[in-house]
MARTIDO-377876 format. One line per 10 residues: number of its first residue (from 1); their letters; for each residue x, y, z of N, C-alpha, C, CB. Coordinates in Angstrom, 3 decimals. Each point is the difference from the previous one (the first is absolute). Last residue first. Glycine has a CB too. Layout:
! MARTIDO-377876
NUM> A> X Y Z X Y Z X Y Z X Y Z | ... .
This chain:
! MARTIDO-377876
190> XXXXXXXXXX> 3.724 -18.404 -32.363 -1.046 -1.170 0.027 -0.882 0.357 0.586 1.170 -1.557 -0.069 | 2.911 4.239 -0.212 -1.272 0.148 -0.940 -0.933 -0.772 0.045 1.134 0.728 -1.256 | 3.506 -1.592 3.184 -1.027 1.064 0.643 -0.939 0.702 -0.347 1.342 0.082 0.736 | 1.442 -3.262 -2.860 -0.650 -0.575 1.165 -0.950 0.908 1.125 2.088 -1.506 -0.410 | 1.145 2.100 -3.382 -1.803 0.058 -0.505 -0.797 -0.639 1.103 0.353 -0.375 -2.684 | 4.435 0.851 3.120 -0.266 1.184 0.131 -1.429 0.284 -0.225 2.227 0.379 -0.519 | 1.498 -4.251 1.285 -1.379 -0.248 -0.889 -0.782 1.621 0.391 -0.362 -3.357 0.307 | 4.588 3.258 1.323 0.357 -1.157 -0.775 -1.319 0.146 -1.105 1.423 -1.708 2.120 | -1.333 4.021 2.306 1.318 0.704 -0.664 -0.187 -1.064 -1.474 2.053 0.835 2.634 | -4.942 -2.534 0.128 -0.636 1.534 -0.395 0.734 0.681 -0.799 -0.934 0.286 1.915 .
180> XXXXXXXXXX> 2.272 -4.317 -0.087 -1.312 -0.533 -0.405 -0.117 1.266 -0.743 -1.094 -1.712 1.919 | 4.452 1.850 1.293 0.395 0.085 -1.341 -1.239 -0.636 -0.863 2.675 -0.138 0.653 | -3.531 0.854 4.056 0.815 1.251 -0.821 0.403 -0.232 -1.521 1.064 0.538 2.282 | -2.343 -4.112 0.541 -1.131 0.579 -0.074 0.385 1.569 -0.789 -1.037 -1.551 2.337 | 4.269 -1.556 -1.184 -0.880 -0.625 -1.316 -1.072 0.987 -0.447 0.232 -2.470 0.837 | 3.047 2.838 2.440 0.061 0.403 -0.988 -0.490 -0.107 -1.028 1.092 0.074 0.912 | -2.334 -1.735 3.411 -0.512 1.753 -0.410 0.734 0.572 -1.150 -0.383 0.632 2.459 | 0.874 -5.253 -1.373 -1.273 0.066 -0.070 -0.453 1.782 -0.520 -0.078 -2.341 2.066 | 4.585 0.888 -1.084 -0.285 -0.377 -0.677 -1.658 0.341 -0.514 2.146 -1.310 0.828 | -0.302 2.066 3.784 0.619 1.445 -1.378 -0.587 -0.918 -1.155 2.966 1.347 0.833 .
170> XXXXXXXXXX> -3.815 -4.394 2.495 -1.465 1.089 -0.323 1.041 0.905 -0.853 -2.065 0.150 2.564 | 4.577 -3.810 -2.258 -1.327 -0.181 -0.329 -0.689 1.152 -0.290 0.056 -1.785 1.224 | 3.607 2.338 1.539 0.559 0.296 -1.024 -1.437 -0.532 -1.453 3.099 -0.343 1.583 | -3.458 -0.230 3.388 -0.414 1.360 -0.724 0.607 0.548 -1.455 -0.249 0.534 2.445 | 0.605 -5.398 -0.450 -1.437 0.804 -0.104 -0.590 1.327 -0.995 0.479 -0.791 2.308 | 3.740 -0.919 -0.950 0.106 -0.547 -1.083 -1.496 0.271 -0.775 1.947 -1.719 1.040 | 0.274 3.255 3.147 0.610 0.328 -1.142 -0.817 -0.453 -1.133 2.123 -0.062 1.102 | -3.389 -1.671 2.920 -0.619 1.511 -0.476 0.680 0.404 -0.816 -0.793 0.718 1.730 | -0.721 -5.720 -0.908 1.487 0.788 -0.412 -0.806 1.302 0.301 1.636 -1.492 -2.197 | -4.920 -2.142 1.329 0.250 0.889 1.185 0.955 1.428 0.705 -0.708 -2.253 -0.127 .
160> XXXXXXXXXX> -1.913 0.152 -5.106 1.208 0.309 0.924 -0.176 0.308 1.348 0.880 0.744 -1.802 | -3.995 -0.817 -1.776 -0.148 -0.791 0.756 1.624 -0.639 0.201 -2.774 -0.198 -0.683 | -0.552 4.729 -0.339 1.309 -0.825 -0.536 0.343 -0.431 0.589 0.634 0.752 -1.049 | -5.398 0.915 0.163 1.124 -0.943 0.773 1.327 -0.159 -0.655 -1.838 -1.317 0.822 | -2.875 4.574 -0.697 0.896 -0.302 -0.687 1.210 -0.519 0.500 -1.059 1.375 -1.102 | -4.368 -0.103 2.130 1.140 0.121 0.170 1.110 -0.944 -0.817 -1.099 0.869 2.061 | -3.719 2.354 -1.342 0.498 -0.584 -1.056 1.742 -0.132 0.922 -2.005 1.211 -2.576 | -1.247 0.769 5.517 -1.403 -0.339 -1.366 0.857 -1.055 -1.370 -1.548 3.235 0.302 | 3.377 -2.891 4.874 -0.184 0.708 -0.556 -0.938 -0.553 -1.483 2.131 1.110 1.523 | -1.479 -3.320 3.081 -0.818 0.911 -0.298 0.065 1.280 -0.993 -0.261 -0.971 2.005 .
150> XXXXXXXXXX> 2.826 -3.000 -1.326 -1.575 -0.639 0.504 -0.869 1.209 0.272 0.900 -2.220 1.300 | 4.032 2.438 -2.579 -0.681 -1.075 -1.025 -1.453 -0.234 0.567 2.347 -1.344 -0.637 | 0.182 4.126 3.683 -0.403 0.483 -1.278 -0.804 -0.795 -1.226 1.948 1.189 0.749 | 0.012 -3.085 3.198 -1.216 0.118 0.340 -0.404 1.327 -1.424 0.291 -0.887 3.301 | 3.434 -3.069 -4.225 -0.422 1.292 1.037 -1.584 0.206 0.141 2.219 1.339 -0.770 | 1.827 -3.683 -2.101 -1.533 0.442 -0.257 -0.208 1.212 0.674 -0.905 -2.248 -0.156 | 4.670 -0.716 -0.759 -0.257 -0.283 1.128 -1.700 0.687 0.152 2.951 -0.125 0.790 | 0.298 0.723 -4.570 -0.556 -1.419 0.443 -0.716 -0.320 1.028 1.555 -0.462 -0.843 | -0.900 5.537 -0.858 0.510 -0.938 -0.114 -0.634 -1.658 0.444 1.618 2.113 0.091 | -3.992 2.951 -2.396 0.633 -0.835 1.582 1.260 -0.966 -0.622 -2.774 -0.377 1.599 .
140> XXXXXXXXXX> -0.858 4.894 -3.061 1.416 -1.040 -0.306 0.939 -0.250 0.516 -0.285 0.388 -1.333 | -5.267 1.252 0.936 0.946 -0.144 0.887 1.372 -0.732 -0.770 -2.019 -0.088 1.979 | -2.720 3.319 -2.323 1.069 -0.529 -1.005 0.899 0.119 1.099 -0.508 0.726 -2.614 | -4.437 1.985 2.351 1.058 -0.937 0.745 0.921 -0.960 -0.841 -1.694 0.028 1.807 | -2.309 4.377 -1.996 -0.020 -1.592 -0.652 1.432 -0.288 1.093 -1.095 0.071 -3.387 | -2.404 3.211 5.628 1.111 -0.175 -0.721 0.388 -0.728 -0.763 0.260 0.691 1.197 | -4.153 0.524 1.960 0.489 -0.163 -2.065 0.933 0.275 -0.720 -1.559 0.401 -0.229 | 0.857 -0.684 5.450 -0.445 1.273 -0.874 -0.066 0.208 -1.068 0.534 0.646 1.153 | 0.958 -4.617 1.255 -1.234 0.507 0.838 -0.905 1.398 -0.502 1.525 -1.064 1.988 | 2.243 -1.077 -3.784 -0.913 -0.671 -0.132 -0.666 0.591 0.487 0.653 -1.603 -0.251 .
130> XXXXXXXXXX> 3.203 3.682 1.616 -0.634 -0.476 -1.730 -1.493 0.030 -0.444 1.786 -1.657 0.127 | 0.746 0.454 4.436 -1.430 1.363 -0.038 -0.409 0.406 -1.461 0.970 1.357 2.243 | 1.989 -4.862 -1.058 -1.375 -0.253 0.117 -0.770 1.166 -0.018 0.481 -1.873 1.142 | 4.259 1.695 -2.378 -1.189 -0.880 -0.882 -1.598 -0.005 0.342 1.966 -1.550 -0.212 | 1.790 3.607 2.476 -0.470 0.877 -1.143 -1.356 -0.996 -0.751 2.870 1.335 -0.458 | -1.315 -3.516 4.561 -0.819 1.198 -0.075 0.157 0.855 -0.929 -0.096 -0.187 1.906 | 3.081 -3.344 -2.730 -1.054 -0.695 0.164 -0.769 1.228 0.492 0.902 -2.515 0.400 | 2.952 3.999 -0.779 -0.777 -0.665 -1.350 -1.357 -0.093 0.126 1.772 -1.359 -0.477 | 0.840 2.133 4.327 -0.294 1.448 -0.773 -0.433 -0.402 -1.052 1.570 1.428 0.748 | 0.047 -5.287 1.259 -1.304 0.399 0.990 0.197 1.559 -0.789 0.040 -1.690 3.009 .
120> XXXXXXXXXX> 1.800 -2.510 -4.983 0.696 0.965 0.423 -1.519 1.032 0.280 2.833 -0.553 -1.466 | -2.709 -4.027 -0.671 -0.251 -0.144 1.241 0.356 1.875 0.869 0.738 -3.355 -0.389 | 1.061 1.199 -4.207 -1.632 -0.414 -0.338 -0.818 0.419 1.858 0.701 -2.809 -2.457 | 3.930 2.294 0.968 -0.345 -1.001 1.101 -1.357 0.307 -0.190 1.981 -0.132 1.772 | 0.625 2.284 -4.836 0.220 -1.311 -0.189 -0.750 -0.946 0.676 1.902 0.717 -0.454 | -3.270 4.293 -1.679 -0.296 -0.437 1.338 0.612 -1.663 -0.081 -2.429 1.851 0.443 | 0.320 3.094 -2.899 0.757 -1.339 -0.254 0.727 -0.343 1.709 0.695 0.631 -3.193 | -5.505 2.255 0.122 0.872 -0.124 1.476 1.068 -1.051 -0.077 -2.058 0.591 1.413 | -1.634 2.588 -3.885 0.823 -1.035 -0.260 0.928 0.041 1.063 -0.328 -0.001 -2.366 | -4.392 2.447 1.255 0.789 -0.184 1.080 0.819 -1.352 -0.601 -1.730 1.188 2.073 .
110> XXXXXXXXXX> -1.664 2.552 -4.332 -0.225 -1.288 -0.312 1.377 -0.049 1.421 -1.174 -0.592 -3.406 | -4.126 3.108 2.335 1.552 0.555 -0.136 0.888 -1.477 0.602 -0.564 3.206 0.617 | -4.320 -2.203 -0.676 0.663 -0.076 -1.218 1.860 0.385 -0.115 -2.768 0.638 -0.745 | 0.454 1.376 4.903 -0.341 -0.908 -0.434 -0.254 -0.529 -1.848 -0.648 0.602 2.629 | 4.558 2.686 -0.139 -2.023 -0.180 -0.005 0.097 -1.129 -0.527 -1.350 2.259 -0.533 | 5.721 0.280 3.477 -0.415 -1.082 -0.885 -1.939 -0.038 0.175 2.882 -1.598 0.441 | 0.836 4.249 1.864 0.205 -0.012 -1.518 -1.221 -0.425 -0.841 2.366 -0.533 0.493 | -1.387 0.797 4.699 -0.208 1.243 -0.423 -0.598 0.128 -1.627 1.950 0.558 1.848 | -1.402 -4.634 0.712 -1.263 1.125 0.293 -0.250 0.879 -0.347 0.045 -0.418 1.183 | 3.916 -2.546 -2.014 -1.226 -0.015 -1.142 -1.115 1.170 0.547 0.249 -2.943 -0.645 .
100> XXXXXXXXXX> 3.589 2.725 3.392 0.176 0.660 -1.249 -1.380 -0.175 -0.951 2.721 -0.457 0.242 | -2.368 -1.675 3.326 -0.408 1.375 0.582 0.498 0.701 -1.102 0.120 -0.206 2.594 | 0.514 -4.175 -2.844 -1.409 -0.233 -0.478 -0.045 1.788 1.151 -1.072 -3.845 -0.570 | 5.361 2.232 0.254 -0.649 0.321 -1.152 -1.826 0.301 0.014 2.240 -1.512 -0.905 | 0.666 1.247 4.676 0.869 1.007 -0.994 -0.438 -0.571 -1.352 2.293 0.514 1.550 | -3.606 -2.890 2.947 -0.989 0.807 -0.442 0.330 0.970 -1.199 -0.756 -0.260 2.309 | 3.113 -3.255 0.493 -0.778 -0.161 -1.022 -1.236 0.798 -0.477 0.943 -1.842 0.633 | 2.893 2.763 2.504 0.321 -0.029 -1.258 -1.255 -0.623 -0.755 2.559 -0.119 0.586 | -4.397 3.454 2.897 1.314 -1.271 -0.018 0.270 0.095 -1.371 -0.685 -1.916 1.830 | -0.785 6.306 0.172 -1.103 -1.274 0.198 0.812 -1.238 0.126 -1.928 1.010 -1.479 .
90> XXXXXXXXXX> 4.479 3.463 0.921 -1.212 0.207 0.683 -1.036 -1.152 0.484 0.391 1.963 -1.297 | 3.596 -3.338 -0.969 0.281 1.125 1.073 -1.026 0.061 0.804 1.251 1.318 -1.311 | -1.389 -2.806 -2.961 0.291 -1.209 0.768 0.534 0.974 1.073 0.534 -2.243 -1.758 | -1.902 5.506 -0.985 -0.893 -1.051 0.454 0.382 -1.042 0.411 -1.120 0.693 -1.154 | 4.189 2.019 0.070 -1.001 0.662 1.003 -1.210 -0.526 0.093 0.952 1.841 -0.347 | 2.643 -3.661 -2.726 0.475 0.175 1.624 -1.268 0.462 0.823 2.577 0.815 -0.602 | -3.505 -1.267 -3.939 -0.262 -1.101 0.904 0.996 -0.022 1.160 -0.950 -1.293 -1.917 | 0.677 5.362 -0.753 -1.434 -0.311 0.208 0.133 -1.538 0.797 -1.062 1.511 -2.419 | 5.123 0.117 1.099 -0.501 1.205 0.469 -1.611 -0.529 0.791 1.496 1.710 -2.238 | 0.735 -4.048 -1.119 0.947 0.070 1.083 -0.845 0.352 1.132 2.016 0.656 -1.357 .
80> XXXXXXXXXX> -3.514 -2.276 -3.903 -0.026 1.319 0.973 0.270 -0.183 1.516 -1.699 0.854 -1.579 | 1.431 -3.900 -1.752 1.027 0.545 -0.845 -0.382 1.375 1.254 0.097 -1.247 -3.357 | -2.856 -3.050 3.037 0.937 -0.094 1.279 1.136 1.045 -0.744 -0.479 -2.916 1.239 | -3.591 2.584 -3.374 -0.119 0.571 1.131 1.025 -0.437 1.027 -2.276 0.251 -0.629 | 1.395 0.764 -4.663 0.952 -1.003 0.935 -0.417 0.374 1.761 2.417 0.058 -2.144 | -5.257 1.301 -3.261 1.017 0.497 1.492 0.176 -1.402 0.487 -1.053 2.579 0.979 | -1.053 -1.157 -5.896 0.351 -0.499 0.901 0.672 0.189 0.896 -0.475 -0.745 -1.102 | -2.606 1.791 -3.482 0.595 0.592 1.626 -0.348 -1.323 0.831 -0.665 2.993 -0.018 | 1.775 -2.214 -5.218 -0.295 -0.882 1.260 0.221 0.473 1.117 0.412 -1.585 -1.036 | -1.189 4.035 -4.336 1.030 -0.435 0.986 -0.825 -0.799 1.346 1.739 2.267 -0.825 .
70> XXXXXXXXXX> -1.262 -1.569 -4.917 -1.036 0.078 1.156 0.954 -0.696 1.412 -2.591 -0.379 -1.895 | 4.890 0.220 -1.994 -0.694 1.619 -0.603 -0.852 0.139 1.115 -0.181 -0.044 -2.808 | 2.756 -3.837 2.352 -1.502 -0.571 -0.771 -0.363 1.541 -0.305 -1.088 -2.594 1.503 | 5.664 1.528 -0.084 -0.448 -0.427 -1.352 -1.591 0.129 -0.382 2.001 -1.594 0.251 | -0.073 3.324 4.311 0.514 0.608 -1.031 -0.674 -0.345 -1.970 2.235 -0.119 2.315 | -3.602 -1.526 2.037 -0.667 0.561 -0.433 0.522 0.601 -1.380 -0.885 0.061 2.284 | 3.381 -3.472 -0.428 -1.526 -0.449 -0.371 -0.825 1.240 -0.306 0.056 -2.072 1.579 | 4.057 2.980 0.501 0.690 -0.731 -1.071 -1.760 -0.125 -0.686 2.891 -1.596 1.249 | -2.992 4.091 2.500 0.485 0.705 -0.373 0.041 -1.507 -1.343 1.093 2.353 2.300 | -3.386 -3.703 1.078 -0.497 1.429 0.003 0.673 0.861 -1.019 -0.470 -0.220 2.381 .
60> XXXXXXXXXX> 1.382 -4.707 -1.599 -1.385 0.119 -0.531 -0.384 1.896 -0.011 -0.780 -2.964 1.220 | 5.555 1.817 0.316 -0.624 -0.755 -0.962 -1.642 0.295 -0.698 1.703 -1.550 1.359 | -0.566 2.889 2.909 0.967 0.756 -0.755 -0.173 -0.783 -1.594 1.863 0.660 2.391 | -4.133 -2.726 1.276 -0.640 1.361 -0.078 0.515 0.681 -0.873 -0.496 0.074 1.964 | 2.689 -4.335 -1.042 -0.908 -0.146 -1.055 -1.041 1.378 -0.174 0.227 -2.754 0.487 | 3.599 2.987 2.534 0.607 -0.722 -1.480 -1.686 0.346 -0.817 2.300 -2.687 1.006 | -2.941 2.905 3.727 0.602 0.516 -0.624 0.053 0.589 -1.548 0.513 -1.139 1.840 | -1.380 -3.184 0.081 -1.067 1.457 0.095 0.150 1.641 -0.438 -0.373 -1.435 1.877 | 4.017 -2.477 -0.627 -0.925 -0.253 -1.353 -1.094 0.860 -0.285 0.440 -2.177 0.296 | 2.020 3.484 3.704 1.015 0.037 -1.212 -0.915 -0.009 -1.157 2.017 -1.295 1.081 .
50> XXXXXXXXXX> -4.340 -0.678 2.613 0.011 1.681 -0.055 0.959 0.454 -1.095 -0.414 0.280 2.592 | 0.768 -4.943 -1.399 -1.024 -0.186 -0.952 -0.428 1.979 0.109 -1.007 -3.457 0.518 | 4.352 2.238 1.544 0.638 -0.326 -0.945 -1.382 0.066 -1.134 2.241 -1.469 1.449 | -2.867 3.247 3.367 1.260 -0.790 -0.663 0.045 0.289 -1.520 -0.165 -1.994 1.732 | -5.077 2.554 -0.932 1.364 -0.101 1.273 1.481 -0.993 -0.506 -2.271 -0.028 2.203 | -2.380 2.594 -4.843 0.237 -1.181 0.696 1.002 0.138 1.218 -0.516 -1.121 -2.189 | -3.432 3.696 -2.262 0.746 -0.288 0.907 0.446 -1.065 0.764 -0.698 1.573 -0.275 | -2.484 1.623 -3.521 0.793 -1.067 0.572 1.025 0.552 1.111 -0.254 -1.285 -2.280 | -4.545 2.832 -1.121 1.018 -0.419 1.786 0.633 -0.399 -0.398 -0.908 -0.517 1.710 | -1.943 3.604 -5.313 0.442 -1.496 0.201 1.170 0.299 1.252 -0.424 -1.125 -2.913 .
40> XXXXXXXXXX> -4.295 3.498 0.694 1.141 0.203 0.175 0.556 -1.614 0.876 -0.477 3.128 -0.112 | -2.896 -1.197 -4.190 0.215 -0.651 1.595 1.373 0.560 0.026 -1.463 -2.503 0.275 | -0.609 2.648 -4.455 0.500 1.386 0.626 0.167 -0.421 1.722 -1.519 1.878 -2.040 | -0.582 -4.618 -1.808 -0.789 0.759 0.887 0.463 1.128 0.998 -1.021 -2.004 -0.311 | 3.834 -0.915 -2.915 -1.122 0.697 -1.012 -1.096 0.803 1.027 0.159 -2.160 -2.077 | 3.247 0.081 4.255 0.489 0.941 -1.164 -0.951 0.560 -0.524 1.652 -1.122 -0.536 | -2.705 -2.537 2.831 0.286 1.616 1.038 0.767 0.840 -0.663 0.113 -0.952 2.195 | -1.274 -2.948 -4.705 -1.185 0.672 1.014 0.368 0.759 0.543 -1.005 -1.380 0.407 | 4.834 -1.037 -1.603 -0.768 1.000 -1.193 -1.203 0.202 0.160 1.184 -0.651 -1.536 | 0.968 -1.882 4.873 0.791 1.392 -0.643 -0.659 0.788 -0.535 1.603 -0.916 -0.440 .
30> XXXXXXXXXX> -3.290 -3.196 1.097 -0.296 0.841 1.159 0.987 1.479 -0.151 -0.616 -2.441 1.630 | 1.025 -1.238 -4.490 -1.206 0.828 -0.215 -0.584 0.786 1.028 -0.381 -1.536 -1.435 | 4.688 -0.917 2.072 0.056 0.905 -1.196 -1.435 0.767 -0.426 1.934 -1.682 -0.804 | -1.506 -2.033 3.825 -0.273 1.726 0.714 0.807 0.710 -1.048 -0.050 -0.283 2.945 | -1.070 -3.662 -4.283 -1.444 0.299 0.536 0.647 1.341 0.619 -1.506 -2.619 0.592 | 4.431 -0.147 -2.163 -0.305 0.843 -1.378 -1.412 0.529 0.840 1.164 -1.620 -2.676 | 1.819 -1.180 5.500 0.290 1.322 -0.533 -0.548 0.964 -1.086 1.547 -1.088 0.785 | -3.110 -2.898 0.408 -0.454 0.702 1.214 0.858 0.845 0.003 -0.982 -1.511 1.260 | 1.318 -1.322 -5.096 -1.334 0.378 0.570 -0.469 0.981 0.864 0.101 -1.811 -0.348 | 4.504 -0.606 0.357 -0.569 0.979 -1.250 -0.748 0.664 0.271 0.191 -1.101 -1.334 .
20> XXXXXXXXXX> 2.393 -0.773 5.252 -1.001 -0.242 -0.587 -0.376 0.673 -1.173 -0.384 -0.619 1.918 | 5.072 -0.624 0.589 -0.761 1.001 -0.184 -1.285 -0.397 -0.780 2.045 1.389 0.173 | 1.690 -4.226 0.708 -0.845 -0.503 0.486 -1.332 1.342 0.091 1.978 -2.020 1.187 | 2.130 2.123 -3.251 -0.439 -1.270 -0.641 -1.773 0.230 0.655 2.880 -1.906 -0.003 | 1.131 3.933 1.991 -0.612 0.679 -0.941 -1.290 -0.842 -0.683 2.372 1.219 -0.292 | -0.076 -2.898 3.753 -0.551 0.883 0.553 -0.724 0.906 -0.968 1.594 -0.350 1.724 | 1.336 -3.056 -3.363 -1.183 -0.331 0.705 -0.354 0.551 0.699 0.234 -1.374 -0.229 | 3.684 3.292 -1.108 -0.596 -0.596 -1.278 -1.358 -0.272 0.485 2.124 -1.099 -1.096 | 0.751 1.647 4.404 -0.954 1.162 -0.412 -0.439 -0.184 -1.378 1.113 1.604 1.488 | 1.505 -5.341 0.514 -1.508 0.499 0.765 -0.831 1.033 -0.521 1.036 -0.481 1.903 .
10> XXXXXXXXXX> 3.003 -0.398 -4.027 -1.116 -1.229 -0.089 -0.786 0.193 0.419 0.867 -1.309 -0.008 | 2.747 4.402 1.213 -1.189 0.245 -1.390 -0.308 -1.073 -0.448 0.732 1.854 -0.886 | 1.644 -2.764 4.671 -0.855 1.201 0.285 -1.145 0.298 -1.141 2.128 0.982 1.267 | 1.078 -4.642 -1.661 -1.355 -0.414 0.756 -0.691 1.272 0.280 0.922 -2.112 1.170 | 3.488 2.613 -2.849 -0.893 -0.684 -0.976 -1.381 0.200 0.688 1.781 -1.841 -0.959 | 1.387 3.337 3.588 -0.905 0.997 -0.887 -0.685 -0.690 -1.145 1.564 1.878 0.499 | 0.679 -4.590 2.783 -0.696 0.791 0.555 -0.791 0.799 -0.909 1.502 -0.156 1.674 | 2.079 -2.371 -3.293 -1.148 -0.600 -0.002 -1.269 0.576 0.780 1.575 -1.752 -0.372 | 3.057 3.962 0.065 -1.244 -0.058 -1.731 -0.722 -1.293 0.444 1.727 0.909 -2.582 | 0.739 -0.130 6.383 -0.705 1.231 -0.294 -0.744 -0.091 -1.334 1.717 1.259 1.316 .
């Protein structure tokens, strides 16, 4: 068993490792554009990566706005029960987000989507109608990519297949993106 968990957090060591700077500090400025332009910000996922969505709506809306005095509207679109029973009801399941954006979302407005298999068919159509309406886009996949990696505008690998180990990656990625703001507070003055 302690050689098992050795090797566990070896792997997730290198799952972390393998997060891209760069391409996290790029949707830090995608933050603070829609901060400073009053957008409003998506997310969402499934499982474990819906939890992370979650997490990071509660985070960036209440902890991140708290310190900067300016607040982030952000919604979780897998946090309402109510709305994706009756639409994976009424139409299918891959339609319980991008029938939410119809209602919500303008163009300049930004869609973060997390996703291990990068492939989960309600993603992949939030993503595309996004795009299709100026939405910006932001995918955070796992190793395997997916068809998200090939059509959203910016994607972010954590190049884990593991889904534990994946999504424990992306909570990473979105804590980064929360505590960027909670941490460097002038970041939202630039």
């Amino acid at each position: 068993m302690k050689q098992w968990i050795g090797d566990y957090i070896q792997a997730q060591k290198a799952a972390l490792d393998s997060i891209p700077v760069d391409e996290v500090a790029q949707i830090v400025e995608k933050l603070r554009v829609a901060l400073k332009e009053d957008r409003q910000i998506f997310v969402c996922g499934n499982g474990g990566s819906a939890s992370n969505a979650s997490h990071f709506a509660t985070d960036l809306g209440k902890g991140s706005s708290d310190k900067l005095g300016k607040r982030f509207r952000v919604l979780s679109l897998n946090d309402n029960v109510s709305w994706i029973t009756a639409l994976g009801n009424d139409y299918a399941y891959d339609q319980v987000y991008v029938r939410q954006l119809q209602n919500y979302a303008k163009p300049g407005d930004l869609l973060l989507v997390l996703s291990v298999s990068g492939s989960s068919p309600n993603l992949v159509e939030a993503v595309r109608w996004a795009k299709d309406h100026g939405v910006k886009t932001v995918a955070l996949v796992g190793a395997k990519k997916g068809k998200l990696a090939e059509i959203a505008e910016q994607t972010v690998v954590v190049n884990d297949g593991h889904y534990g180990r994946a999504e424990d990656g992306q909570m990473g990625i979105c804590h980064i993106l929360c505590y960027a703001f909670m941490e460097i507070p002038e970041l939202a003055k630039g």
